[in-house]
VORO-783093 format. One record per residue (C-alpha): residue in one letter; x, y, z. Coordinates in steps of 0.1 Angstrom, whole numbers, padded with zeros to 4 digits, always signed. Layout:
N
aXYZ
...
***
This chain:
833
x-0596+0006+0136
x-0601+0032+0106
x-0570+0048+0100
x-0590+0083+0103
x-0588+0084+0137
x-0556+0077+0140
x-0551+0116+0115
x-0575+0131+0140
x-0555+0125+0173
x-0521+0135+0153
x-0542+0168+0141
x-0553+0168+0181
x-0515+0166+0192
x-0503+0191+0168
x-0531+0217+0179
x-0522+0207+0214
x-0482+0222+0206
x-0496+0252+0184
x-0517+0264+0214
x-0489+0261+0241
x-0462+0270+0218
x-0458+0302+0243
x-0451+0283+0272
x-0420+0264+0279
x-0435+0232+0303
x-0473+0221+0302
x-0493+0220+0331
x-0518+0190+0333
x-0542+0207+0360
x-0544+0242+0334
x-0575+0248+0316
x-0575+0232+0280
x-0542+0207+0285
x-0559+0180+0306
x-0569+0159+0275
x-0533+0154+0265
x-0528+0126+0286
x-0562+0113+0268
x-0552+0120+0232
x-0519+0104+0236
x-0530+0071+0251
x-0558+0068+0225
x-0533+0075+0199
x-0512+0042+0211
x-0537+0020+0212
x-0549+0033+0177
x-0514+0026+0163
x-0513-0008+0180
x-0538-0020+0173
x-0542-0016+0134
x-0538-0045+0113
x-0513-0031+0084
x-0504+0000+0101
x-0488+0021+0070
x-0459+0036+0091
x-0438+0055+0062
x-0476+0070+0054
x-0474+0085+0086
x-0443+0095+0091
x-0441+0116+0056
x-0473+0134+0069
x-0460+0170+0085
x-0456+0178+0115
x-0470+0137+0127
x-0434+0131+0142
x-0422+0165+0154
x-0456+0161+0175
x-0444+0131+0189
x-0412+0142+0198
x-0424+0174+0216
x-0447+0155+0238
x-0417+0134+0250
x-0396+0167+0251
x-0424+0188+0270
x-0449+0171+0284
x-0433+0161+0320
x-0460+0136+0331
x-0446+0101+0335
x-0475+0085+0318
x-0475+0108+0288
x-0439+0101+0278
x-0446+0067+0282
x-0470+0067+0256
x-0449+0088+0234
x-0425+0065+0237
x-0445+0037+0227
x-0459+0051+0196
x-0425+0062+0182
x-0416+0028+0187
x-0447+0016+0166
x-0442+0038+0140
x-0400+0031+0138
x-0411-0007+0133
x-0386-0042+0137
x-0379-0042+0108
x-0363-0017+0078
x-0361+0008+0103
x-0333+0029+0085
x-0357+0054+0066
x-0379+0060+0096
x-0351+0063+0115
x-0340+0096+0096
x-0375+0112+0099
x-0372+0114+0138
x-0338+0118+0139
x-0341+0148+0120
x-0371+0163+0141
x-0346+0154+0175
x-0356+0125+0185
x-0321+0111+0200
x-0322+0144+0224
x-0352+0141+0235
x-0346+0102+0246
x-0319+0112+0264
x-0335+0142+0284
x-0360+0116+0292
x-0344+0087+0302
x-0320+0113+0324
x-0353+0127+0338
x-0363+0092+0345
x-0335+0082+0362
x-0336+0108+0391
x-0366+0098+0400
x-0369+0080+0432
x-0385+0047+0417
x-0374+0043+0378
x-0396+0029+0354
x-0370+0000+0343
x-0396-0008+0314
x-0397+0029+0303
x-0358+0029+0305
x-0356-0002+0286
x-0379+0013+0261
x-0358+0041+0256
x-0328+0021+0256
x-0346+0003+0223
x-0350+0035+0206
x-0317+0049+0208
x-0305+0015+0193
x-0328+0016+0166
x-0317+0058+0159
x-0281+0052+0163
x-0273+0040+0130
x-0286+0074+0117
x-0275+0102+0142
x-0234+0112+0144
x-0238+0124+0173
x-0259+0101+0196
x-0223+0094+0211
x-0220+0129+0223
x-0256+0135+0234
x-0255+0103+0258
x-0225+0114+0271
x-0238+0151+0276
x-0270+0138+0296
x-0250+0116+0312
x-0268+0085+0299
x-0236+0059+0301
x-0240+0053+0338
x-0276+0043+0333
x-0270+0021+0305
x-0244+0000+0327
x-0267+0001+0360
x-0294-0014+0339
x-0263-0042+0323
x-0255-0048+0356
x-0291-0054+0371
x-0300-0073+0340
x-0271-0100+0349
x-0272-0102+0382
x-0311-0110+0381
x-0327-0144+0374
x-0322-0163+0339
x-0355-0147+0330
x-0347-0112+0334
x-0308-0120+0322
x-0321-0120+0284
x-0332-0085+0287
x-0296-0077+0288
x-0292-0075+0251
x-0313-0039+0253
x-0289-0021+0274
x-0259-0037+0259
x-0270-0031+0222
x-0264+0008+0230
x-0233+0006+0248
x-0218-0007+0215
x-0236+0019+0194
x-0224+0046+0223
x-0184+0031+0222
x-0185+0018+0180
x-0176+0056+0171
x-0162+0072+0202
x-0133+0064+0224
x-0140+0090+0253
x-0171+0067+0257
x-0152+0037+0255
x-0127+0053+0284
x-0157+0066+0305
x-0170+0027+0305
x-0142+0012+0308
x-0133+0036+0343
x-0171+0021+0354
x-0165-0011+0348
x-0179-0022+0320
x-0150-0046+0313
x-0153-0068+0342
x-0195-0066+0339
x-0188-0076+0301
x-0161-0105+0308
x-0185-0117+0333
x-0218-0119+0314
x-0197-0139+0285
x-0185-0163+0312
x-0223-0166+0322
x-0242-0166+0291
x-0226-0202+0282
x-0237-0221+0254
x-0272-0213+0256
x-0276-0176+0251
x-0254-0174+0216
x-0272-0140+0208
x-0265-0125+0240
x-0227-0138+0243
x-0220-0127+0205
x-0234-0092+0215
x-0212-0090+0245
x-0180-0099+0226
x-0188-0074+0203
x-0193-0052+0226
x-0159-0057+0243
x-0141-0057+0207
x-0153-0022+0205
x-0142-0012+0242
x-0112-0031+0244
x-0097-0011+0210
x-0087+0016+0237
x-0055+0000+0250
x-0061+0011+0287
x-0094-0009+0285
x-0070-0042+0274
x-0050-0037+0299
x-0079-0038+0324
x-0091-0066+0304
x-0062-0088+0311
x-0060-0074+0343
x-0092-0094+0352
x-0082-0124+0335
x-0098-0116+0296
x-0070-0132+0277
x-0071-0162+0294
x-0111-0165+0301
x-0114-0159+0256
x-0084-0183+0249
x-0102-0210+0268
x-0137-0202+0258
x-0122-0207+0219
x-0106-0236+0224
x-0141-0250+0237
x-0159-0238+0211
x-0130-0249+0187
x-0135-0287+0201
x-0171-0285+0205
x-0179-0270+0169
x-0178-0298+0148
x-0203-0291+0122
x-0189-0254+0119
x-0225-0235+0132
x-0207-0207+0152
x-0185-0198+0131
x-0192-0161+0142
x-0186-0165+0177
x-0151-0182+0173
x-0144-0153+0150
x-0155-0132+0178
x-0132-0143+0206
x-0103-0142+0182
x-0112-0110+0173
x-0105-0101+0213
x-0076-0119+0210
x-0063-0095+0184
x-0073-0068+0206
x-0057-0079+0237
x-0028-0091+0222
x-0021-0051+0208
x-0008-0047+0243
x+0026-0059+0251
x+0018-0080+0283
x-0012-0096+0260
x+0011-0110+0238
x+0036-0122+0270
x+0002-0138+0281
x-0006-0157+0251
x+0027-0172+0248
x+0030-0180+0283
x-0008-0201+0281
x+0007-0216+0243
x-0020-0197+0222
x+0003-0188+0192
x+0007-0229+0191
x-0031-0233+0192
x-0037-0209+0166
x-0008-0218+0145
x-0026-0259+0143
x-0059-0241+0136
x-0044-0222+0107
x-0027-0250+0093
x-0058-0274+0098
x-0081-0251+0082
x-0062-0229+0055
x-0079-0231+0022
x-0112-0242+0038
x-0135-0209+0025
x-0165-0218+0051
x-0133-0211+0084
x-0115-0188+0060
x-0128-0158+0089
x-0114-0178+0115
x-0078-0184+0095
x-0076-0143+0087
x-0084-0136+0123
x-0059-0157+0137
x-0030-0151+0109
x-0035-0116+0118
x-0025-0123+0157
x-0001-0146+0149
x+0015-0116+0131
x+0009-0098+0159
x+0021-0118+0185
x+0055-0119+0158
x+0089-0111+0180
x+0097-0072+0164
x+0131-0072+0162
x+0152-0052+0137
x+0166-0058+0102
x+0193-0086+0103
x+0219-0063+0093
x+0254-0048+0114
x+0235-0012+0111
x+0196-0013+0108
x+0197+0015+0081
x+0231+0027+0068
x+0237+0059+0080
x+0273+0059+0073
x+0266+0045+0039
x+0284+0068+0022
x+0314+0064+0046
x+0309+0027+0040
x+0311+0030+0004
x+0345+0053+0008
x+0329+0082-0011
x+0312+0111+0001
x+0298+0138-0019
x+0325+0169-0015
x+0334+0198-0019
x+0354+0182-0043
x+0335+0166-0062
x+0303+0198-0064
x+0335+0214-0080
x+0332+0188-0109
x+0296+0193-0115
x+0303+0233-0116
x+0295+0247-0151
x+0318+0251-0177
x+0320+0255-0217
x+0297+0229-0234
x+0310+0205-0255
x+0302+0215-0295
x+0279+0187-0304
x+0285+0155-0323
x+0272+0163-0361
x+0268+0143-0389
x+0296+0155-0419
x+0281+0141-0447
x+0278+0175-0464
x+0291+0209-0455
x+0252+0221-0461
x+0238+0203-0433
x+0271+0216-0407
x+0263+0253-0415
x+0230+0249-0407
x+0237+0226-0375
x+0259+0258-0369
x+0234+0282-0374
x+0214+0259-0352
x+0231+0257-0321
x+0252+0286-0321
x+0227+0318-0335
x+0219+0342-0306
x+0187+0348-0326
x+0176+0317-0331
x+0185+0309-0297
x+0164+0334-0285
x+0132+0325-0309
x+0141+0288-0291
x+0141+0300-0256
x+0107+0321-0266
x+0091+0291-0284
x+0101+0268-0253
x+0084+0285-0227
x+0052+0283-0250
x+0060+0243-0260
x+0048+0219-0238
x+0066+0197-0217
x+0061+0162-0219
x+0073+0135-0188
x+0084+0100-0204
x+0065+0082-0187
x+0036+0099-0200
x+0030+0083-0232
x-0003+0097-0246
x+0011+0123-0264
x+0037+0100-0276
x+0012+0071-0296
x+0031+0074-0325
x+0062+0061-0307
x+0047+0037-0285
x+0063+0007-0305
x+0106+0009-0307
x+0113+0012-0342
x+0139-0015-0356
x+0161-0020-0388
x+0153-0047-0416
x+0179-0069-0406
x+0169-0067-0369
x+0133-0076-0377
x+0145-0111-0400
x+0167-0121-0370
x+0135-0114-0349
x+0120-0137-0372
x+0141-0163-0373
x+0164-0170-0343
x+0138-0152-0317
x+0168-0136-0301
x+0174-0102-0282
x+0166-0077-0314
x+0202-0058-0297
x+0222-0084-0311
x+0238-0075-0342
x+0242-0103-0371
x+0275-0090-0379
x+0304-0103-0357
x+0343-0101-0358
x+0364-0123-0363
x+0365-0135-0326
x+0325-0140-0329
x+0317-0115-0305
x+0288-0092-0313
x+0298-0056-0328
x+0271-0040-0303
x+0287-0060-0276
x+0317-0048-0279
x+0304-0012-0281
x+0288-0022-0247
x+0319-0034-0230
x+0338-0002-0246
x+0312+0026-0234
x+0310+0009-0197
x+0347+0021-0191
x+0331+0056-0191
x+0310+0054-0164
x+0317+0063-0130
x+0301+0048-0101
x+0304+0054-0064
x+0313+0015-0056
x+0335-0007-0075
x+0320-0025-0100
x+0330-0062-0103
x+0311-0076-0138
x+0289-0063-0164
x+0251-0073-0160
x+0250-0102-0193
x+0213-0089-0201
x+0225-0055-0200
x+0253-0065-0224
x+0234-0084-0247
x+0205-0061-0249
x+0178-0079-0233
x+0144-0068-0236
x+0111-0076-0228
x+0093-0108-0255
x+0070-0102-0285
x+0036-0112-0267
x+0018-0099-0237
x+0021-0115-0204
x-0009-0122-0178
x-0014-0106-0145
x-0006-0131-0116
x-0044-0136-0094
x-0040-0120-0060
x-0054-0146-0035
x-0058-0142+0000
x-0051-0179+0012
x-0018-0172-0002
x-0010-0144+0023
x-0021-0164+0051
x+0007-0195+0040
x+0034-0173+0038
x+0026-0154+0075
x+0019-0191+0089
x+0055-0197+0075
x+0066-0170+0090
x+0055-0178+0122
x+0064-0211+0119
x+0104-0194+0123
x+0098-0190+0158
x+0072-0214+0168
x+0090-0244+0158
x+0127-0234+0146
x+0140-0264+0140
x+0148-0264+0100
x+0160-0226+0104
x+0193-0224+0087
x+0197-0190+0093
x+0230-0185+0075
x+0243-0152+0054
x+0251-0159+0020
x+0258-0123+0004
x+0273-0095+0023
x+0274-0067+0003
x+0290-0045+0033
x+0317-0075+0038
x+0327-0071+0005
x+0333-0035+0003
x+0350-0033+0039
x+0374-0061+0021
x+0380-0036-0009
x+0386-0008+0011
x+0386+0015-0020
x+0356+0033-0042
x+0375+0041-0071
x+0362+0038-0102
x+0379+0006-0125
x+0408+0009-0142
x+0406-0026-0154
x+0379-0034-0183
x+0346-0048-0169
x+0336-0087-0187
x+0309-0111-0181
x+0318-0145-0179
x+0286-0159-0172
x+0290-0185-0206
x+0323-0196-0196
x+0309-0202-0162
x+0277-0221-0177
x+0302-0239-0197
x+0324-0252-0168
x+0299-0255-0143
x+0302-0286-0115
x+0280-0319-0116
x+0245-0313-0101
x+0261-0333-0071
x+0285-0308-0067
x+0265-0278-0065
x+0267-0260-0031
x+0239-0262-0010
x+0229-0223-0013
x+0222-0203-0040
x+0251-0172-0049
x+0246-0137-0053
x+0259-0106-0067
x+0247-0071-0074
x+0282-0053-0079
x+0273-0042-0116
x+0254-0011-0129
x+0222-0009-0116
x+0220-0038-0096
x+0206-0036-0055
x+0211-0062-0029
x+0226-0055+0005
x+0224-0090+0015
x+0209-0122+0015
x+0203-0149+0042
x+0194-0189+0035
x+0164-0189+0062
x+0157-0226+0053
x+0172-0252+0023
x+0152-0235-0005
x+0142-0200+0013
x+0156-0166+0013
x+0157-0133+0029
x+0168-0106+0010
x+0176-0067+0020
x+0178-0041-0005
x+0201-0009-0005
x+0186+0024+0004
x+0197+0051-0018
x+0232+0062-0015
x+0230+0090+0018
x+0195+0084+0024
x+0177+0066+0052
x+0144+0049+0026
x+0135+0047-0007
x+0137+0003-0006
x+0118-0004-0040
x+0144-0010-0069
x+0159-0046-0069
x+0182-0060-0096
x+0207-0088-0085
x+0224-0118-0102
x+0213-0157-0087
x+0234-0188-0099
x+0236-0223-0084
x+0197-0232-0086
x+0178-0266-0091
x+0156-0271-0116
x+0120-0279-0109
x+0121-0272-0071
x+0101-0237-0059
x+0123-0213-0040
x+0108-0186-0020
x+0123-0154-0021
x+0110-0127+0007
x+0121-0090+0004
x+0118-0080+0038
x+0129-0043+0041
x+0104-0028+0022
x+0089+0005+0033
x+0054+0016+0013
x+0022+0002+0027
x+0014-0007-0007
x+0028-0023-0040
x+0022-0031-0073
x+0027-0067-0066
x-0011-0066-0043
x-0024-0056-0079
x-0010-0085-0099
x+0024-0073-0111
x+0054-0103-0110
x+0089-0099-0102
x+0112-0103-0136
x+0132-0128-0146
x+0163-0133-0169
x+0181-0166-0178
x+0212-0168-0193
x+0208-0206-0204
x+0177-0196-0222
x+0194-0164-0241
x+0218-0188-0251
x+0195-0208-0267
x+0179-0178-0285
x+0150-0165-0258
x+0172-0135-0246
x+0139-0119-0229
x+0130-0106-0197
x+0098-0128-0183
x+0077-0121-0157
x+0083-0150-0136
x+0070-0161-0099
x+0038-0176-0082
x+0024-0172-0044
x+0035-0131-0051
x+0023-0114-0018
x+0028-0078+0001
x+0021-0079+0035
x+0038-0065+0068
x+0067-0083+0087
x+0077-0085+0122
x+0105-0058+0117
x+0107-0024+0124
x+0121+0007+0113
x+0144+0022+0138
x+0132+0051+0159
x+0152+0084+0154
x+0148+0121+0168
x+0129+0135+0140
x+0106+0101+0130
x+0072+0099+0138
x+0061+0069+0156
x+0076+0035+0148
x+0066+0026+0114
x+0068-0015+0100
x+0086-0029+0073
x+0068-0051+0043
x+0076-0080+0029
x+0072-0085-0012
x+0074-0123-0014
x+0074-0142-0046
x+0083-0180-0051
x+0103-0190-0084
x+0112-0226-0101
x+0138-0227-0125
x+0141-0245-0158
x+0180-0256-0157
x+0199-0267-0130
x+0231-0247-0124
x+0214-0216-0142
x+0229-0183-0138
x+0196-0157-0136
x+0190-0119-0128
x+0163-0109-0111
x+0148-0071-0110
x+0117-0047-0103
x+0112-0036-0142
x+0136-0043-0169
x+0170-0024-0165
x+0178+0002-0190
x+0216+0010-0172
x+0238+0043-0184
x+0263+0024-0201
x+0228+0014-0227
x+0219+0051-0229
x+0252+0059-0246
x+0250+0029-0267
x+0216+0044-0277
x+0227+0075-0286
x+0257+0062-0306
x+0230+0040-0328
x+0207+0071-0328
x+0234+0093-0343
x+0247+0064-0371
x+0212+0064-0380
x+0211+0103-0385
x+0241+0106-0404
x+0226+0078-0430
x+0213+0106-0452
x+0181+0121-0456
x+0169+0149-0440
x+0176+0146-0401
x+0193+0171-0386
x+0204+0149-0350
x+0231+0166-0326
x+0241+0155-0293
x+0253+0177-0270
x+0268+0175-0229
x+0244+0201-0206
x+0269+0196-0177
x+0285+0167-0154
x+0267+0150-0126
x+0279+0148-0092
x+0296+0117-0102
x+0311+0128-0129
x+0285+0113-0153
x+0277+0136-0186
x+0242+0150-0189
x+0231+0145-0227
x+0207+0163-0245
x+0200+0153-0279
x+0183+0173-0305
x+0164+0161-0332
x+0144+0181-0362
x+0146+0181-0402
x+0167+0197-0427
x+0168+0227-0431
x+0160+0246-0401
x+0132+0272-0396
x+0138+0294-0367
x+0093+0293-0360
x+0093+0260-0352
x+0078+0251-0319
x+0106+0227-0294
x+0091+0205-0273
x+0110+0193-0244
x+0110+0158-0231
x+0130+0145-0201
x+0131+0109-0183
x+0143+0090-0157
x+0141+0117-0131
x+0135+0086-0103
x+0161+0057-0112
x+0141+0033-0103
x+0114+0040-0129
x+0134+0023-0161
x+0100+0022-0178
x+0105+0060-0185
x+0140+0051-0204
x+0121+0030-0226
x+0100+0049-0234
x+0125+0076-0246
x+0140+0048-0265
x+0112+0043-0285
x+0103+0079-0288
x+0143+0082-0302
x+0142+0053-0325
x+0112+0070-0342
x+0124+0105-0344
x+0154+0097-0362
x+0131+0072-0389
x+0119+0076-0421
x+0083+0074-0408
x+0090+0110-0382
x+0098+0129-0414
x+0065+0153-0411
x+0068+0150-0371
x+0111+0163-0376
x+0094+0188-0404
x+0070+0206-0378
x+0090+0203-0346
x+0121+0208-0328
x+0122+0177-0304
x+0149+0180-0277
x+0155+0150-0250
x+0172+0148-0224
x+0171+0108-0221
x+0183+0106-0183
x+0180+0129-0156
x+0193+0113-0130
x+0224+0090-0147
x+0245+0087-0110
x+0213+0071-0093
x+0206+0051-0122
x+0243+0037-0121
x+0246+0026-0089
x+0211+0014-0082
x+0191+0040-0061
x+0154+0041-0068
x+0146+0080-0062
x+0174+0102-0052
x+0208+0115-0069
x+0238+0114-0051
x+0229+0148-0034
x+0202+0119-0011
x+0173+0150-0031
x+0143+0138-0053
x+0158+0155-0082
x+0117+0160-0090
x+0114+0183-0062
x+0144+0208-0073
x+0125+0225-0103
x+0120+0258-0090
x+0156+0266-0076
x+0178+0239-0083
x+0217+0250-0076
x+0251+0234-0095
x+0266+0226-0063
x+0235+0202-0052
x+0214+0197-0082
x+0236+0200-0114
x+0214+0179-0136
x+0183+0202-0131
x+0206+0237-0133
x+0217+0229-0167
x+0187+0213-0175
***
């Protein structure tokens, strides 16, 4: 057939419109319209019966679609949109349909189909062929048209669709495989909308559905993986599960799986087993689901096909399916603690935030700062400095033009990216590989010199709980080693374990020990008091290394503590021989903010893998999904000269856990908690280790910092260093602010402003001020001190930092939040900021 003549009955069509665009329906018996029928029913069996019919050719003609659609739209002779029908099917194709697709969905095809097959419906015989025609079409435009959904409700097309399911299934085997046609649009019609999915779920599409998968067998696999598709998509609408396994659906898919589970051998329907789980998840959403599946032992069944086939990639769909109902089907119970979030956690601790103690925090005179008096020169012009109203003012002016840096942005700070440490520092480096904190010089007792500076400045430091021992990395200086450590992989398979172990807890309980080991609230009801120490804070960890039992004595749990600066742990619980829960402290008078960990483990085995499971955090995401590791400190290996803090820990997951956060009046809707797992093996048995989020950088450090940054101004040169108290925090805590620039003083010199540790849980930003400090007051800042005025204000947020909260002061504010009008009663450290 010469593709001309196939032009010449679109050019015939598209006259056809042109002449009768004036009228809105077309008469057949009217002068001039008669051939339409003629044109249209040539132009099929043109299009049919080319060899290579060059569809997008035609399509990209003008005006050959639209002319198509119209005669469907406006010609109301049965036979006509028949033919229409037809051809628009031709041209659409079986195969790559998406482009083609676009072209009539733009002219309107979708509401055309639909005013037809409506049309077509009322009349008192229907054309099933023409219906299931149009039924074909829809399917084929769905993909490309938002708002088919809408338009099949508006024409009222559902009811047809499931009149032509029903008739399909209740016909012979022959006529039952046409059932794919109407079925295929009742997904496309539910995928996207739920008020179709309720509108066929009230006509009773889920019974129709549940019955056809019951009849299609093992013979119709296209047909059966269409209709469990099809009731994944309705049954995502909970009232549609709960009609679902009110006619039996839970039970009917649990045995149809665990058919297809025995009879699969060689693993060929793979997606139909991932299908019925699938509408297991769904139907397990619903409370009495999960009752159901327990009652017929499903969560057993699932849990032997996890354990069977975990790590196999060809079932790994089959495995994330069924982990995720087995997570599902999880009893949600609350935290394991006496209050699920302390409320009264200020109460608990003895301390609230007064009246009282707001008074402390009020502003008073500033202390005159610490200078260096190695020559009377460099005082008067510290004095001019600091106490000229002019210059003060050309500061003030200068500030508001200077820019101001965050810490823990650090690139405008390349030049101080690397801490800057003294000659002797770097040879110890060099040769013992040992914390570069540790001085070389020692008393006569052996203890270091910047030890005992530690021990000495920790007395100053007021917290809101007692604390009971200084943190021996913290003391010793600890920091991170001289070489780069490697991301941990993130693997999926590894998720999957640790919820299969956690379902294992109440699927078989036998090995659960279940037995609290660290009670932070216990301890502190004991004490009864909040006061800060009189007595002078030690670490005895050496002496305890030293005397530690026999491995055969060792208890059969690890210990814990956290009751030193910085450290968070609320409590921990020996679920099994070698595996722990852990609970975190929110931040002291608020209800969240479960991130920050830092805790002190002794009484470990060496080479055996203990799981540790944090299971009361809050975000839905974490750093350890993108490869981060938990950190790890041991004191056995700082005592043999590898003081560092390592990232440590395989098997490092983030998922969500079976508990729940606590409904109150002004929550949303019940939100999960998330577990950060992480499994460790330890080098020494009988170690003593810390274990935290980041590397601590506590108070006590900061004014050990700024003791070694002022010795190293006052060694001569031209540094002009002064340290300074803005204010008190609501602890009592001082707020320093160091400035740092070059001798002598010019009042034009720009001041930039740089602040950190705002959140107290982000310790990164302290080290980064650290380094930025140890380079200022160098040799090598000596043209950066000559152009600029740099003045820090190294910590923020010193109460939250002491006593372990991850985002909020005392006030339970995001200090962050208080820039624009902070007050001294709430927010001290941003007033006088």
């Amino acid at each position: 057939m010469d593709g001309s003549k196939i032009k010449n009955y679109f050019e015939a069509l598209i006259k056809h419109h042109r002449n009768s665009a004036n009228h809105s329906r077309v008469r057949l018996d009217d002068s001039g319209h008669g051939n339409i029928r003629t044109v249209i029913s040539r132009l099929l069996q043109a299009l049919q019966n080319q060899d290579k019919l060059n569809r997008d050719w035609l399509l990209r003609q003008p005006n050959y679609a639209q002319s198509l659609v119209l005669t469907l739209q406006s010609v109301p002779d049965r036979a006509v949109q028949l033919c229409s029908a037809n051809c628009i099917a031709e041209l659409l194709g079986h195969a790559n349909t998406a482009r083609r697709a676009q072209v009539f969905v733009k002219h309107g095809a979708t509401m055309a189909l639909c005013q037809s097959m409506a049309q077509e419906w009322r009349e008192s015989a229907p054309n099933e062929a023409m219906l299931m025609l149009l039924h074909q079409i829809l399917t084929k435009l769905a993909p490309k048209d938002k708002r088919l959904p809408a338009r099949l409700r508006q024409h009222q097309c559902l009811p047809i669709t499931l009149s032509l399911l029903r008739q399909c299934a209740l016909a012979s085997p022959g006529s039952g495989r046409q059932a794919h046609v109407p079925l295929a649009l009742l997904k496309s019609a539910c995928l996207s909308s739920q008020r179709n999915a309720a509108a066929a779920g009230r006509s009773g599409a889920i019974q129709q559905l549940l019955k056809l998968t019951e009849q299609c067998g093992r013979r119709q696999l296209t047909l059966l993986k269409l209709a469990l598709d099809t009731l994944i998509c309705l049954t995502r609408l909970r009232s549609n599960a709960a009609r679902a396994l009110g006619n039996g659906g839970l039970g009917l898919a649990l045995a149809q799986f665990e058919d297809w589970q025995r009879r699969d051998n060689r693993n060929r329907n793979v997606p139909i087993r991932r299908a019925l789980l699938l509408l297991l998840k769904q139907l397990t959403a619903v409370r009495a689901g999960r009752r159901a599946l327990m009652e017929l032992g499903g969560a057993e069944a699932l849990y032997q096909l996890c354990r069977g086939s975990l790590g196999n990639a060809e079932l790994e769909p089959l495995t994330s399916a069924a982990t995720l109902i087995l997570r599902q089907c999880a009893p949600r119970t609350r935290l394991p603690v006496p209050t699920p979030i302390l409320a009264e956690l200020n109460a608990a601790y003895g301390h609230l935030i007064s009246q009282e103690a707001a008074s402390q925090a009020s502003p008073g005179p500033v202390s005159l700062p610490c200078l260096s008096k190695q020559s009377s020169g460099l005082a008067s012009s510290a004095s001019y400095l600091l106490n000229s109203s002019n210059m003060m003012a050309s500061l003030e002016q200068s500030l508001t033009k200077s820019m101001r840096l965050s810490a823990t942005d650090t690139s405008l700070l390349s030049v101080a990216a690397k801490p800057l440490t003294s000659r002797s520092q770097q040879q110890q480096q060099q040769q013992q590989r040992v914390s570069p904190w540790l001085s070389t010089t020692s008393d006569s007792s052996g203890v270091s010199i910047l030890t005992e500076r530690y021990v000495r400045l920790s007395n100053r430091v007021k917290s809101v709980a007692r604390f009971q021992m200084l943190g021996y990395p913290d003391l010793i200086g600890a920091t991170s080693p001289p070489y780069r450590e490697a991301l941990t992989e993130r693997k999926s398979v590894c998720t999957q374990a640790l919820v299969l172990e956690d379902a294992r807890r109440w699927i078989d309980p036998s090995d659960i020990i279940d037995r609290v080991v660290y009670d932070l609230d216990d301890l502190i009801a004991r004490s009864r008091s909040a006061a800060s120490n009189t007595n002078r804070l030690i670490n005895e960890d050496e002496l305890e290394l030293q005397q530690q039992q026999p491995p055969q004595q060792l208890n059969s749990h690890l210990t814990f503590e956290s009751r030193f600066e910085s450290g968070n742990l609320r409590r921990a619980i020996q679920v099994r021989r070698r595996e722990y829960d852990l609970l975190l402290n929110p931040d002291i008078g608020h209800r969240g903010h479960l991130q920050w960990f830092y805790f002190r483990l002794s009484n470990c085995e060496a080479g055996v893998p203990y799981r540790f499971n944090i299971i009361n955090c809050e975000k839905p995401g974490s750093q350890f999904t993108c490869g981060m590791r938990p950190l790890l400190f041991s004191v056995k290996e700082a005592m043999l000269g590898r003081a560092y803090w390592l990232r440590a820990g395989k098997d490092v997951c983030y998922y969500r856990n079976q508990y729940w956060r606590p409904k109150t009046a002004n929550s949303g809707p019940r939100m999960p908690y998330y577990t950060a797992s992480f499994t460790l093996t330890f080098k020494h048995s009988g170690d003593i280790c810390y274990l935290a989020y980041y590397i601590p950088y506590t108070y006590t450090r900061l004014l050990a910092d700024l003791e070694e940054w002022q010795s190293s101004g006052s060694d001569g040169g031209d540094i002009l260093f002064s340290k300074q108290c803005l204010g008190n925090s609501l602890g009592g805590n001082q707020i320093h602010l160091v400035t740092v620039t070059a001798e002598p003083v010019d009042s034009n010199r720009p001041v930039v402003l740089i602040t950190g540790r705002v959140h107290p849980g982000e310790s990164n930003a302290s080290w980064t001020v650290r380094g930025l400090g140890n380079y200022l007051v160098s040799p090598a800042a000596r043209q950066l001190r000559r152009e600029f005025i740099f003045k820090l204000v190294p910590m923020l947020n010193p109460d939250g930092v002491i006593n372990g909260n991850h985002r909020c002061s005392l006030s339970a504010e995001d200090l962050n939040r208080a820039w624009l009008r902070p007050t001294v009663a709430r927010q001290p450290e941003i007033y006088h900021t």
